[in-house]
C-alpha angles and dihedrals in degrees: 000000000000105000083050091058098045090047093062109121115201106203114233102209132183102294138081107277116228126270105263093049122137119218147186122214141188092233106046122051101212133064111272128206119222112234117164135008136218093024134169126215107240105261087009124106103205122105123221132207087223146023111198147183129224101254142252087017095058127208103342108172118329093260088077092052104123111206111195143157120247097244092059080060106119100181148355114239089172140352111227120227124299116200108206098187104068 
């Protein structure tokens, strides 16, 4: 029963995944929770997809934000909640 729980894949798609998702990425060891999307760095000009945490410790100071692209997404831990109804 285990082994059929932890098997479980989430697809990430092609579009932005909703605030609350938990990701895995290539450049960051440790799980990551999505937390805002469309950001920009402070005196940057590029705009990212995502603005993360590191999870399950949350937003800690803003020097562990984590700003990344959807394509540099690895895995989905957990989708977030969608709220069909808005």
């Amino acid at each position: 029963m285990v082994d059929q729980i932890n098997s479980l894949t989430i697809e990430i798609g092609d579009e932005l995944l909703p605030i609350g998702t938990v990701v895995t990425l290539e450049i960051v060891e440790q799980a990551v929770m999505i937390y805002g999307r469309k950001q920009q760095k402070e005196n940057n000009n590029q705009i990212w997809d995502y603005v993360a945490c590191p999870y399950p410790q949350g937003h800690i100071s803003n020097e562990t934000n984590v700003f990344l692209n959807h394509d540099q997404i690895v895995g989905v831990i957990f989708r977030g909640l969608e709220n069909y109804f808005c």
